[in-house]
N, CA, C, O and CB atoms as a CASP TS submission, in Angstrom:
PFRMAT TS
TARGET T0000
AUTHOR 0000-0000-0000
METHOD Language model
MODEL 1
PARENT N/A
ATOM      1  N   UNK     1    -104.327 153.614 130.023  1.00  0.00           N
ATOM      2  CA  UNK     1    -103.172 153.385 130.860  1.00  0.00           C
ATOM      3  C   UNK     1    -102.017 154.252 130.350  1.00  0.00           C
ATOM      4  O   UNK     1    -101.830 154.167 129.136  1.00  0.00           O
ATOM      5  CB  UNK     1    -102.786 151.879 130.873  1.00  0.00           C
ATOM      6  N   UNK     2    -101.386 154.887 130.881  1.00  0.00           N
ATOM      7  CA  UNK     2    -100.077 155.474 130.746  1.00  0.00           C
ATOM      8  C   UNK     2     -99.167 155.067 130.963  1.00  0.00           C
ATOM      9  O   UNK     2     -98.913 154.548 132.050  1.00  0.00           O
ATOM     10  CB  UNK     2     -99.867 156.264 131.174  1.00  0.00           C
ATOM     11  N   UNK     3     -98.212 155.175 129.832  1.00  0.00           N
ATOM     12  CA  UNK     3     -96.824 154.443 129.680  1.00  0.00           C
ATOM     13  C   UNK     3     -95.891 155.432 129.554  1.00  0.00           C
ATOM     14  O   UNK     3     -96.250 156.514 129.089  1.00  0.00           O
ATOM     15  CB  UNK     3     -96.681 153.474 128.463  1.00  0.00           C
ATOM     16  N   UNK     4     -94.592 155.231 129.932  1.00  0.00           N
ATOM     17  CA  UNK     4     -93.307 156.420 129.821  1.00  0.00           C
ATOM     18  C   UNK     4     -92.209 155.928 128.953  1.00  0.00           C
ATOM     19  O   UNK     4     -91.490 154.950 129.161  1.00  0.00           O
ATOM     20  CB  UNK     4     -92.538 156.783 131.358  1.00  0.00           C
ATOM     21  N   UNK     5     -92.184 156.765 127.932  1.00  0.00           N
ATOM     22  CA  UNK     5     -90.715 156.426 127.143  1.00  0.00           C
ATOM     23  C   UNK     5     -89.506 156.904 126.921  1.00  0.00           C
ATOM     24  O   UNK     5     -89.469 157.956 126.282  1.00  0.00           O
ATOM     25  CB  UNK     5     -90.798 156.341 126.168  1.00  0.00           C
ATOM     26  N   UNK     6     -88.539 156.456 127.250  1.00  0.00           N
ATOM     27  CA  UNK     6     -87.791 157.447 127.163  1.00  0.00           C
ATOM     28  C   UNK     6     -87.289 158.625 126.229  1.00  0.00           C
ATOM     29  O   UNK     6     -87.390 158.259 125.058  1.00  0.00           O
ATOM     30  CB  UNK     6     -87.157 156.992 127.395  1.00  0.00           C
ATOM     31  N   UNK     7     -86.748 160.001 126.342  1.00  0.00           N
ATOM     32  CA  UNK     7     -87.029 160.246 124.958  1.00  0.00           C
ATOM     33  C   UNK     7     -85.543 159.726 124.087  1.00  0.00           C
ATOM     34  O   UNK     7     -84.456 159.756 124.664  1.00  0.00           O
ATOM     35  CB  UNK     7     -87.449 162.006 124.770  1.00  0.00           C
ATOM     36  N   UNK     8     -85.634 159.420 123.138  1.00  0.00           N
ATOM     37  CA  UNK     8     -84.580 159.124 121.952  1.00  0.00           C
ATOM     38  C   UNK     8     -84.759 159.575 120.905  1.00  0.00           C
ATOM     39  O   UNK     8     -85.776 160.059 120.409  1.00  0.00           O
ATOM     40  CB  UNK     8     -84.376 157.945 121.598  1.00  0.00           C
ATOM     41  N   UNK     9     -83.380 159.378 120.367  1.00  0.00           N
ATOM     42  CA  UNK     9     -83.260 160.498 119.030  1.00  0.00           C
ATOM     43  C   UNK     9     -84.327 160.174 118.082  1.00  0.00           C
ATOM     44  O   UNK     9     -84.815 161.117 117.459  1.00  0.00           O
ATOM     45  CB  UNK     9     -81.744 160.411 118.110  1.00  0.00           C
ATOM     46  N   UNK    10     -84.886 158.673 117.817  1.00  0.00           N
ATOM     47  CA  UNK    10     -86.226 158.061 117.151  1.00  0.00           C
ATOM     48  C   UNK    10     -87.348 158.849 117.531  1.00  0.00           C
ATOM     49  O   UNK    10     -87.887 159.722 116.851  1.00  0.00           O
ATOM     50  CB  UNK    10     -86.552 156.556 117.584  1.00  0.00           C
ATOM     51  N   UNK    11     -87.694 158.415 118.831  1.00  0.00           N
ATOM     52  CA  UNK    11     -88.594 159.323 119.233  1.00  0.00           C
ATOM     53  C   UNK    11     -88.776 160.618 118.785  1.00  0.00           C
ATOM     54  O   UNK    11     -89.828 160.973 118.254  1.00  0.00           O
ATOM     55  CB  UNK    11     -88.467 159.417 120.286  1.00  0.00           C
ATOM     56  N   UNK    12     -87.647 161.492 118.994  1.00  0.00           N
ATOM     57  CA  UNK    12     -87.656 162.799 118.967  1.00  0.00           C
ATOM     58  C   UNK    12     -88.190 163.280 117.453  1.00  0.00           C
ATOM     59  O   UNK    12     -89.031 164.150 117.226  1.00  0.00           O
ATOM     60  CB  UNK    12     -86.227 163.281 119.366  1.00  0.00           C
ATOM     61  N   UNK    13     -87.262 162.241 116.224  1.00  0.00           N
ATOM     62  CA  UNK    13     -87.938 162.559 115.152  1.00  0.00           C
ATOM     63  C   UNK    13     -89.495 162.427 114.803  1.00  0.00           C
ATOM     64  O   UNK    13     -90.231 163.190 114.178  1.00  0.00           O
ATOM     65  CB  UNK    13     -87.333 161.976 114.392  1.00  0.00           C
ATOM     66  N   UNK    14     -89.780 161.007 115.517  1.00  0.00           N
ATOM     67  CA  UNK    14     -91.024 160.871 115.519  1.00  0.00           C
ATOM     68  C   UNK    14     -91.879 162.272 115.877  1.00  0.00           C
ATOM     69  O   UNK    14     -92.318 162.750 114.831  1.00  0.00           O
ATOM     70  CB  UNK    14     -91.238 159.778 116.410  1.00  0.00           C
ATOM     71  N   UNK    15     -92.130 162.825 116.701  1.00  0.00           N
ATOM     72  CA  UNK    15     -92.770 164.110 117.220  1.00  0.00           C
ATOM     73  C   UNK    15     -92.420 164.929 116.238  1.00  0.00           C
ATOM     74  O   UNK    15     -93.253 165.811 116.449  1.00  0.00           O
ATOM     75  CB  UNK    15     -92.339 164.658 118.613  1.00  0.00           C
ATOM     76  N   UNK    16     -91.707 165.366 115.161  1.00  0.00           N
ATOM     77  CA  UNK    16     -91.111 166.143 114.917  1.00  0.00           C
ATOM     78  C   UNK    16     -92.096 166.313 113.463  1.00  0.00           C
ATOM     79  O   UNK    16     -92.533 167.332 112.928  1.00  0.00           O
ATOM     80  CB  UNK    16     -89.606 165.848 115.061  1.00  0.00           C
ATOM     81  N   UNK    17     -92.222 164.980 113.118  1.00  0.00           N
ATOM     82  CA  UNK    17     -93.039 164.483 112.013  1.00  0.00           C
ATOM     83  C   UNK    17     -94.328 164.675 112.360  1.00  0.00           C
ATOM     84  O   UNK    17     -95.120 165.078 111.508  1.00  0.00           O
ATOM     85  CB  UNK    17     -92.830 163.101 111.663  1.00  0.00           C
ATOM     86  N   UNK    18     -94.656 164.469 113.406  1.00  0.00           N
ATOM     87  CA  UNK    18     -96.214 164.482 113.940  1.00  0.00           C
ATOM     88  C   UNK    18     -96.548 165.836 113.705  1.00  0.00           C
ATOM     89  O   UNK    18     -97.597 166.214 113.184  1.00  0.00           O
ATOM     90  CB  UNK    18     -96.495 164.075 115.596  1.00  0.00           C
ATOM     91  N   UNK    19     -95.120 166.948 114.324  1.00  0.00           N
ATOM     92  CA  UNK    19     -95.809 168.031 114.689  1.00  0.00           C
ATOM     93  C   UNK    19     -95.758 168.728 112.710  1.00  0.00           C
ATOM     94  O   UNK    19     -96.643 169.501 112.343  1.00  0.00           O
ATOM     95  CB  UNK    19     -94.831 169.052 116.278  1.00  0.00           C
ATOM     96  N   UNK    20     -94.791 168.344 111.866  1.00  0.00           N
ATOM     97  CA  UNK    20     -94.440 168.844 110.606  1.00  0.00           C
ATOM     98  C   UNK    20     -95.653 168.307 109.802  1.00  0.00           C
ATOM     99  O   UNK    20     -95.694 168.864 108.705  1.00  0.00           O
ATOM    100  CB  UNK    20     -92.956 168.363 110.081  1.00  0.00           C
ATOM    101  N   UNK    21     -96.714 167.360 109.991  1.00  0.00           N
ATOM    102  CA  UNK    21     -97.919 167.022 109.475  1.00  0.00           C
ATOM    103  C   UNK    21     -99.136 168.439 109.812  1.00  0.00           C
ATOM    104  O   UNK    21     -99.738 169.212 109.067  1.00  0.00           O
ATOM    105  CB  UNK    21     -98.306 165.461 110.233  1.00  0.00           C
ATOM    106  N   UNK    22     -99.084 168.271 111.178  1.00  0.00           N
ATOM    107  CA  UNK    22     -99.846 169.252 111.205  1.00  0.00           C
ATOM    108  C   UNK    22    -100.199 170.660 110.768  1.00  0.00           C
ATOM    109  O   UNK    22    -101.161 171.281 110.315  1.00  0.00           O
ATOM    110  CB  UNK    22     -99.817 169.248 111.880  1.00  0.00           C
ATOM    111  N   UNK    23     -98.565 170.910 111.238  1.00  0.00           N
ATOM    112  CA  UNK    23     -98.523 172.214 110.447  1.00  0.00           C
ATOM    113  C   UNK    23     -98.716 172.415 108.795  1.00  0.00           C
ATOM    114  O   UNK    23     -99.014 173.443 108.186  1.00  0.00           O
ATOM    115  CB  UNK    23     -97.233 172.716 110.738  1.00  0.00           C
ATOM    116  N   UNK    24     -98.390 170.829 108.196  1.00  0.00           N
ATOM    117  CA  UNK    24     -99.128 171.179 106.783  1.00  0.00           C
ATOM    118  C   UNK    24    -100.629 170.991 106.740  1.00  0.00           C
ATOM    119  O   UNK    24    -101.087 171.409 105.677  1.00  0.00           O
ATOM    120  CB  UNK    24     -98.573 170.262 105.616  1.00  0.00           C
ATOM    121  N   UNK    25    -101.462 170.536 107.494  1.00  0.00           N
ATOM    122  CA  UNK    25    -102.556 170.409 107.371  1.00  0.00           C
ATOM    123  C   UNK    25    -103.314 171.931 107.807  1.00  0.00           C
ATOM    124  O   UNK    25    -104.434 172.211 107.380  1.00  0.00           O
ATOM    125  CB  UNK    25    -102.843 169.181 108.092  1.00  0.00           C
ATOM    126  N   UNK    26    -102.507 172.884 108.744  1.00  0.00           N
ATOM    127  CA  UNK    26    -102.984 173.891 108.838  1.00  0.00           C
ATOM    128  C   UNK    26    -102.512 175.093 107.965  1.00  0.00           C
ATOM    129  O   UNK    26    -103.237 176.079 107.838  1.00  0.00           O
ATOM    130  CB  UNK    26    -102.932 174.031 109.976  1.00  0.00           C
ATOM    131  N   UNK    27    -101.696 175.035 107.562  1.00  0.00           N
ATOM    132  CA  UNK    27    -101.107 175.622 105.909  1.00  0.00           C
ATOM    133  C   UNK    27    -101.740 175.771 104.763  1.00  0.00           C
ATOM    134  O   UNK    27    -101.465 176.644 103.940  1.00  0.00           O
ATOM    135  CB  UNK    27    -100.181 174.872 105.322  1.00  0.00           C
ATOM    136  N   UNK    28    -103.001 174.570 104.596  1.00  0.00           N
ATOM    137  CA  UNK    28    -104.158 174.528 103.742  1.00  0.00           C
ATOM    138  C   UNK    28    -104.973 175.071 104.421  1.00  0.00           C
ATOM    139  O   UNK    28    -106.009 174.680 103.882  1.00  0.00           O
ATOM    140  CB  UNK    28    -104.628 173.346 103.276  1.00  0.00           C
ATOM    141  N   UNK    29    -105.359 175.886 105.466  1.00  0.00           N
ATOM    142  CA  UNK    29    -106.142 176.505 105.830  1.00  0.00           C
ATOM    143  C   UNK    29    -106.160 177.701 105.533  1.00  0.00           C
ATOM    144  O   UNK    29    -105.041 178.115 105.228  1.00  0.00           O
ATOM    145  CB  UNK    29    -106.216 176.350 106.736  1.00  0.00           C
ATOM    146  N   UNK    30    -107.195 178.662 105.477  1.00  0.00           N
ATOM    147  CA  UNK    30    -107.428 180.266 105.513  1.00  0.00           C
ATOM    148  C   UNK    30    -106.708 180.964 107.097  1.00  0.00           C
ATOM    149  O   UNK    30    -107.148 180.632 108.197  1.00  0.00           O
ATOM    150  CB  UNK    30    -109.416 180.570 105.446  1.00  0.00           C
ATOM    151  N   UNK    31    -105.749 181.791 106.943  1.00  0.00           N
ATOM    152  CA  UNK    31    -104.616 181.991 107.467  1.00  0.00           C
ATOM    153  C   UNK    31    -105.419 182.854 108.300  1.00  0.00           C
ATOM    154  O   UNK    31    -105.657 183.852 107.620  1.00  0.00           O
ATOM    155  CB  UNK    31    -103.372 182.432 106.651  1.00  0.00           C
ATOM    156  N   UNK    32    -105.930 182.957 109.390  1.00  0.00           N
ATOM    157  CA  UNK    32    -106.988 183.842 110.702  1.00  0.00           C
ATOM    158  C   UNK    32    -106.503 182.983 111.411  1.00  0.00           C
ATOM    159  O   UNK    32    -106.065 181.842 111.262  1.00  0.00           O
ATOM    160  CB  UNK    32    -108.873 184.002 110.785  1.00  0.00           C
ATOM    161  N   UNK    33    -106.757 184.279 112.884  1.00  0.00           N
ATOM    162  CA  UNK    33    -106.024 184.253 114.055  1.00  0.00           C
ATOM    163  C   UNK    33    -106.128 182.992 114.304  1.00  0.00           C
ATOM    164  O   UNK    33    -105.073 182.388 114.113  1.00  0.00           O
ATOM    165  CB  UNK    33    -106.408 185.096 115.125  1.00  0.00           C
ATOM    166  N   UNK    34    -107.472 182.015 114.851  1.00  0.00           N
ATOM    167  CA  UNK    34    -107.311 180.694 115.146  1.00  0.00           C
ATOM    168  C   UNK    34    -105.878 179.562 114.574  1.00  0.00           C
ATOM    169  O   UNK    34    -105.203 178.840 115.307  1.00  0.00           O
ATOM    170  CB  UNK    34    -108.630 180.255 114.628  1.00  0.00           C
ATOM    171  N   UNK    35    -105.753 179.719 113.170  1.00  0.00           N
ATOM    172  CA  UNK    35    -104.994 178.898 112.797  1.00  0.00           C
ATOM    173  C   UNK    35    -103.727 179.762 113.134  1.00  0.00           C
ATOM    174  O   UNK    35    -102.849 178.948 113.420  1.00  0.00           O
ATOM    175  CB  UNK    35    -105.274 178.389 111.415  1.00  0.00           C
ATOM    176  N   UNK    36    -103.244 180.995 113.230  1.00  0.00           N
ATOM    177  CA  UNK    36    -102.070 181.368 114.029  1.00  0.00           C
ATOM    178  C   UNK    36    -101.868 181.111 115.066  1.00  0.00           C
ATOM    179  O   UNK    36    -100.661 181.104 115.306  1.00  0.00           O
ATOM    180  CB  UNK    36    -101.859 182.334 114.143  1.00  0.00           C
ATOM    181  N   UNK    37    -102.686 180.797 116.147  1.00  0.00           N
ATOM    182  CA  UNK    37    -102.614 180.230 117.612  1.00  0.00           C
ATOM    183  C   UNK    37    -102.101 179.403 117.382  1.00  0.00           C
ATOM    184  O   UNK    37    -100.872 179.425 117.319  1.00  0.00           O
ATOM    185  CB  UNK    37    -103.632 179.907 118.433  1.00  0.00           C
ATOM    186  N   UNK    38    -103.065 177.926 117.076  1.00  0.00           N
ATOM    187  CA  UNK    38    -102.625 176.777 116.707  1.00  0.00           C
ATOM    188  C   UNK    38    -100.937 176.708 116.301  1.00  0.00           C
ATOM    189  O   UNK    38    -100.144 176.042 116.966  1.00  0.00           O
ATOM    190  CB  UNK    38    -103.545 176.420 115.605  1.00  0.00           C
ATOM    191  N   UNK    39    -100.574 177.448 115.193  1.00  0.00           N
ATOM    192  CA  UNK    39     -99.290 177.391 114.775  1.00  0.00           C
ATOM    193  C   UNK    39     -98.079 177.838 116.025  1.00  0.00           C
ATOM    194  O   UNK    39     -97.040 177.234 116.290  1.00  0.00           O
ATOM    195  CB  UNK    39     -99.283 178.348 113.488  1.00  0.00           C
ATOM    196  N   UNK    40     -98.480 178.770 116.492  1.00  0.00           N
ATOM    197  CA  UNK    40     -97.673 179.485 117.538  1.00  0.00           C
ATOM    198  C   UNK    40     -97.839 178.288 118.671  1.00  0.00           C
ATOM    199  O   UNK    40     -96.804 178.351 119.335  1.00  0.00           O
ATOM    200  CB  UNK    40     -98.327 181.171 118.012  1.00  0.00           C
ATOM    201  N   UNK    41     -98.402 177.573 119.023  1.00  0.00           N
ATOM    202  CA  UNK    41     -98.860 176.592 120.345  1.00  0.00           C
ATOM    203  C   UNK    41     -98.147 175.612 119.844  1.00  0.00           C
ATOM    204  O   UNK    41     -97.216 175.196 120.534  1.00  0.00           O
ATOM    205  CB  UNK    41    -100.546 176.149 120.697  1.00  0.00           C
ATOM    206  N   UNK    42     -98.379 175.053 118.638  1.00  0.00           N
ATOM    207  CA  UNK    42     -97.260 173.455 117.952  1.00  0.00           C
ATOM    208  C   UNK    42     -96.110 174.025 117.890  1.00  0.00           C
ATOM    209  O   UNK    42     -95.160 173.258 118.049  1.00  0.00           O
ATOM    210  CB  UNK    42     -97.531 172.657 116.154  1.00  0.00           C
ATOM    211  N   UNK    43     -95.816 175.344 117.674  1.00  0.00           N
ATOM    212  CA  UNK    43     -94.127 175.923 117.463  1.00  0.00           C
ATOM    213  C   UNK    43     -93.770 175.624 118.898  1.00  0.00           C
ATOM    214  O   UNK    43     -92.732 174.964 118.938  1.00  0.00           O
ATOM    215  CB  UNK    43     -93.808 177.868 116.982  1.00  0.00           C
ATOM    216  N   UNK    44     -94.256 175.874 120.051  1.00  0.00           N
ATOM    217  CA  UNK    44     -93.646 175.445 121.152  1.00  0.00           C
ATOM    218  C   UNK    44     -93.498 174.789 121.839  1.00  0.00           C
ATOM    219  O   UNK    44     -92.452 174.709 122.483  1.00  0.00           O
ATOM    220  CB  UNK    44     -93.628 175.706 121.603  1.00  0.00           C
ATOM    221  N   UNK    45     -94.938 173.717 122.042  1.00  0.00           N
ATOM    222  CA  UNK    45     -94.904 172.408 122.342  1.00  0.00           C
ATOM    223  C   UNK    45     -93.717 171.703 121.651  1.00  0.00           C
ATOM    224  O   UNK    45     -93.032 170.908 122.295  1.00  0.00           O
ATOM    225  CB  UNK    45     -96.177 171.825 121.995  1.00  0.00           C
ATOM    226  N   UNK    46     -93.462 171.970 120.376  1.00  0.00           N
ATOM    227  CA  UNK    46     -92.694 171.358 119.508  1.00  0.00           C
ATOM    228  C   UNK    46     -91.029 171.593 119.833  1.00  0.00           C
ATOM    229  O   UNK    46     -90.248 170.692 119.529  1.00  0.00           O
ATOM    230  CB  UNK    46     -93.161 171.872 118.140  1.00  0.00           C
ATOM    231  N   UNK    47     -90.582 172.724 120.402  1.00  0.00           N
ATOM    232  CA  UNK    47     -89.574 173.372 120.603  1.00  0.00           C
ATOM    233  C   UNK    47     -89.141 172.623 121.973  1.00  0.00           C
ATOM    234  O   UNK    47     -88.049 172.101 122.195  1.00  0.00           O
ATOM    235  CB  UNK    47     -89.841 174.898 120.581  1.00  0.00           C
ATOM    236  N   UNK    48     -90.353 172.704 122.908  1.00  0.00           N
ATOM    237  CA  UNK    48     -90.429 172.159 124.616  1.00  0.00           C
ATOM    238  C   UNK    48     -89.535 170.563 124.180  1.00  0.00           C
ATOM    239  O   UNK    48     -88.368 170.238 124.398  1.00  0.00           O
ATOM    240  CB  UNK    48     -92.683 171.842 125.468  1.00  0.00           C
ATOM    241  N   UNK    49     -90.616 169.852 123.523  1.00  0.00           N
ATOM    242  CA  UNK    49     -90.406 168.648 123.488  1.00  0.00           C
ATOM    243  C   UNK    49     -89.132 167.788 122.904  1.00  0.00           C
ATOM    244  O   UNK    49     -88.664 166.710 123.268  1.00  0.00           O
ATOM    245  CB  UNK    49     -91.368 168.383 122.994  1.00  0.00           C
ATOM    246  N   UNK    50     -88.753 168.700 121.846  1.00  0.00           N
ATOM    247  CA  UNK    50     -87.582 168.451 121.304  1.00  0.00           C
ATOM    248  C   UNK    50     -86.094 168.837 121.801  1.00  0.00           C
ATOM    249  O   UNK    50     -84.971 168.407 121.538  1.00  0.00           O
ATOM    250  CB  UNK    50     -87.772 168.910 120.249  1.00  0.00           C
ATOM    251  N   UNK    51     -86.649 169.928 122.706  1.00  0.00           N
ATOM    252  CA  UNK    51     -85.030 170.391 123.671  1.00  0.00           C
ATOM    253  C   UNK    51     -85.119 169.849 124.701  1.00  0.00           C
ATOM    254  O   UNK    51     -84.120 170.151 125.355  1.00  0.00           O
ATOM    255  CB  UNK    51     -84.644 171.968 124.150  1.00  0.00           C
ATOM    256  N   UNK    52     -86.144 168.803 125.585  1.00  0.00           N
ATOM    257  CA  UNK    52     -85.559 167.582 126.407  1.00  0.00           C
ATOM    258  C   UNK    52     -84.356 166.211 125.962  1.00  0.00           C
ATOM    259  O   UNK    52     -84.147 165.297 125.164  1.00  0.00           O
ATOM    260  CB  UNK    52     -86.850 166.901 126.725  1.00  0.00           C
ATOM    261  N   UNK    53     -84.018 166.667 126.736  1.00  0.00           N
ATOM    262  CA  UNK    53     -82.510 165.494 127.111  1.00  0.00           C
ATOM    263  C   UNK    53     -82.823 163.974 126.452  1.00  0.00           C
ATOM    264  O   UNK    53     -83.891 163.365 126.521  1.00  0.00           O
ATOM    265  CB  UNK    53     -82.267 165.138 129.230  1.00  0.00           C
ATOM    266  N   UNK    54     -81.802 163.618 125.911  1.00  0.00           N
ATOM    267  CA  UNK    54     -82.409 161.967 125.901  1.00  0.00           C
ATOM    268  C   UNK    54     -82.701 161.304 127.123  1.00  0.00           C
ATOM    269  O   UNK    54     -82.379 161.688 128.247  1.00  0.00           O
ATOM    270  CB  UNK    54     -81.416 160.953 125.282  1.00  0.00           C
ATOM    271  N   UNK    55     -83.299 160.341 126.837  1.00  0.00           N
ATOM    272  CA  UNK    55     -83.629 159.588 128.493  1.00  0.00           C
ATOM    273  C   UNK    55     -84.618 160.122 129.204  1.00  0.00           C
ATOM    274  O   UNK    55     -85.155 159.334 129.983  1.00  0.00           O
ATOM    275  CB  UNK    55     -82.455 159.689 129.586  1.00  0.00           C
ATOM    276  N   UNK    56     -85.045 161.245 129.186  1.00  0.00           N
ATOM    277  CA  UNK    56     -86.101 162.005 129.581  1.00  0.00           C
ATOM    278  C   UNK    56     -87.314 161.611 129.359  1.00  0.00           C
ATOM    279  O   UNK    56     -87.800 161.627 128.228  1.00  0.00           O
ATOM    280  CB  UNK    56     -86.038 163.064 129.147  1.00  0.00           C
ATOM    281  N   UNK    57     -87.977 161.195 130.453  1.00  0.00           N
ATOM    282  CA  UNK    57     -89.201 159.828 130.319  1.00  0.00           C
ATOM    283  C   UNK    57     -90.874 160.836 129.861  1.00  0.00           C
ATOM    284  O   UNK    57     -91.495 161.539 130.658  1.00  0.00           O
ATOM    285  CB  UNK    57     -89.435 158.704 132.543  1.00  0.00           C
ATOM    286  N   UNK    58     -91.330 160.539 128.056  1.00  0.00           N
ATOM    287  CA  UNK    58     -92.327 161.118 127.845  1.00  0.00           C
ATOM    288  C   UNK    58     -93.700 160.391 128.413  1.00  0.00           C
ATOM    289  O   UNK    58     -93.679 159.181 128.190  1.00  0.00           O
ATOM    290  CB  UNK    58     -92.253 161.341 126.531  1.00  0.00           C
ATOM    291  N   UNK    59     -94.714 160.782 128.995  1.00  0.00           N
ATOM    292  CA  UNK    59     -96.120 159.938 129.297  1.00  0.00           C
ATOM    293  C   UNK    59     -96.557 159.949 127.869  1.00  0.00           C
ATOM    294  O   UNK    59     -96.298 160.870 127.094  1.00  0.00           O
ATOM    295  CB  UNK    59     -97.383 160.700 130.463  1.00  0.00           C
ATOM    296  N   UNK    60     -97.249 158.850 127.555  1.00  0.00           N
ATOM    297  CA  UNK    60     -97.817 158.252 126.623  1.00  0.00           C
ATOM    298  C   UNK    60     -99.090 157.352 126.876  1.00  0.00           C
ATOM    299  O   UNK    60     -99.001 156.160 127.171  1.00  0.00           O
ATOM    300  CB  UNK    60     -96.873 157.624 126.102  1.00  0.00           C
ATOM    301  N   UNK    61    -100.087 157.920 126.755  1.00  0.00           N
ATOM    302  CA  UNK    61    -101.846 157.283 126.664  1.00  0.00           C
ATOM    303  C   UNK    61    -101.497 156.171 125.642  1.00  0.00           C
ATOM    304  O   UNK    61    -101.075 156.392 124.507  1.00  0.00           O
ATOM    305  CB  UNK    61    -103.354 158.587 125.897  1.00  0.00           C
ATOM    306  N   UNK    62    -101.761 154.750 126.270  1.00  0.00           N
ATOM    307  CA  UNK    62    -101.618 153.825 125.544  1.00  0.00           C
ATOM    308  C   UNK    62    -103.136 153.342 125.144  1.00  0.00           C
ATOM    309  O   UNK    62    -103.799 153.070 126.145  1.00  0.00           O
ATOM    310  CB  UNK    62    -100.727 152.886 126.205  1.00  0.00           C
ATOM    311  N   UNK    63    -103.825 153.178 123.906  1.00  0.00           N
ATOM    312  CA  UNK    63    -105.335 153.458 123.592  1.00  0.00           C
ATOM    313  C   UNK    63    -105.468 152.092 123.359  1.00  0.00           C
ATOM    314  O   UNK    63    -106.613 151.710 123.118  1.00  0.00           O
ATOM    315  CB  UNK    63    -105.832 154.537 122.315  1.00  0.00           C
ATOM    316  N   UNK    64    -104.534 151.223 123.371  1.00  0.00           N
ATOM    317  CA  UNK    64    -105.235 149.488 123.564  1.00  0.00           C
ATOM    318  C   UNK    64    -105.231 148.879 124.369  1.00  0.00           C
ATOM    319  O   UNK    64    -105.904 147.858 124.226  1.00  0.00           O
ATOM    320  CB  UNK    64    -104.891 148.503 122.984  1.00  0.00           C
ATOM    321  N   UNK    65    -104.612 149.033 125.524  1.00  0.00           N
ATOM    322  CA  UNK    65    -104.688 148.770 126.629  1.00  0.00           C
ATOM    323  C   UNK    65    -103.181 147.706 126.875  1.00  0.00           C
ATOM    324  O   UNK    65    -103.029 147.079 127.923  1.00  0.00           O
ATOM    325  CB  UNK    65    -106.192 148.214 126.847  1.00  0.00           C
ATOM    326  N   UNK    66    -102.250 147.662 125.822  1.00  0.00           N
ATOM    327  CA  UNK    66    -101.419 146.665 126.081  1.00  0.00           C
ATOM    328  C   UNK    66     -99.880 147.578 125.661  1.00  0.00           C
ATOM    329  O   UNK    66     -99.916 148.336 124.692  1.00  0.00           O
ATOM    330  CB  UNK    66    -101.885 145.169 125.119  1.00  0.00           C
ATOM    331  N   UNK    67     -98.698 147.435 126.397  1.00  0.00           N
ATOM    332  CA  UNK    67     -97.480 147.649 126.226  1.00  0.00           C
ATOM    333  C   UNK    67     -96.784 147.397 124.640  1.00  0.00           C
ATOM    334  O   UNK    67     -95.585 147.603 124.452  1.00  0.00           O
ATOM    335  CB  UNK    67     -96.941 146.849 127.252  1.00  0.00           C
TER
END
């Protein structure tokens, strides 16, 4: 089920952390093109997501089925 949240400054850090995990998990990797994609694709998803407005309603896959 999909749920919408608005975005907030919480939120926003939240993602921010999500996306700053990853990029250390791909940092321990052997530095080839694949893991440069990857990096270049979270740099902008990351950029997209964080320069929406507050209030700006994110979809969210809710994986238990409850609010």
């Amino acid at each position: 089920m999909t749920i919408y949240k608005p975005m907030t400054p919480s939120l926003r850090r939240e993602i921010n952390k999500a996306y700053d995990k990853q990029m250390e998990e791909l940092n321990e990797c052997e530095n080839n093109c694949y893991v440069q994609m990857l990096k270049e694709i979270y740099g902008i998803q990351r950029n997209i997501l964080t320069s929406l407005p507050d209030g700006y309603l994110i979809p969210f896959e809710n994986e238990g089925g409850r609010q």
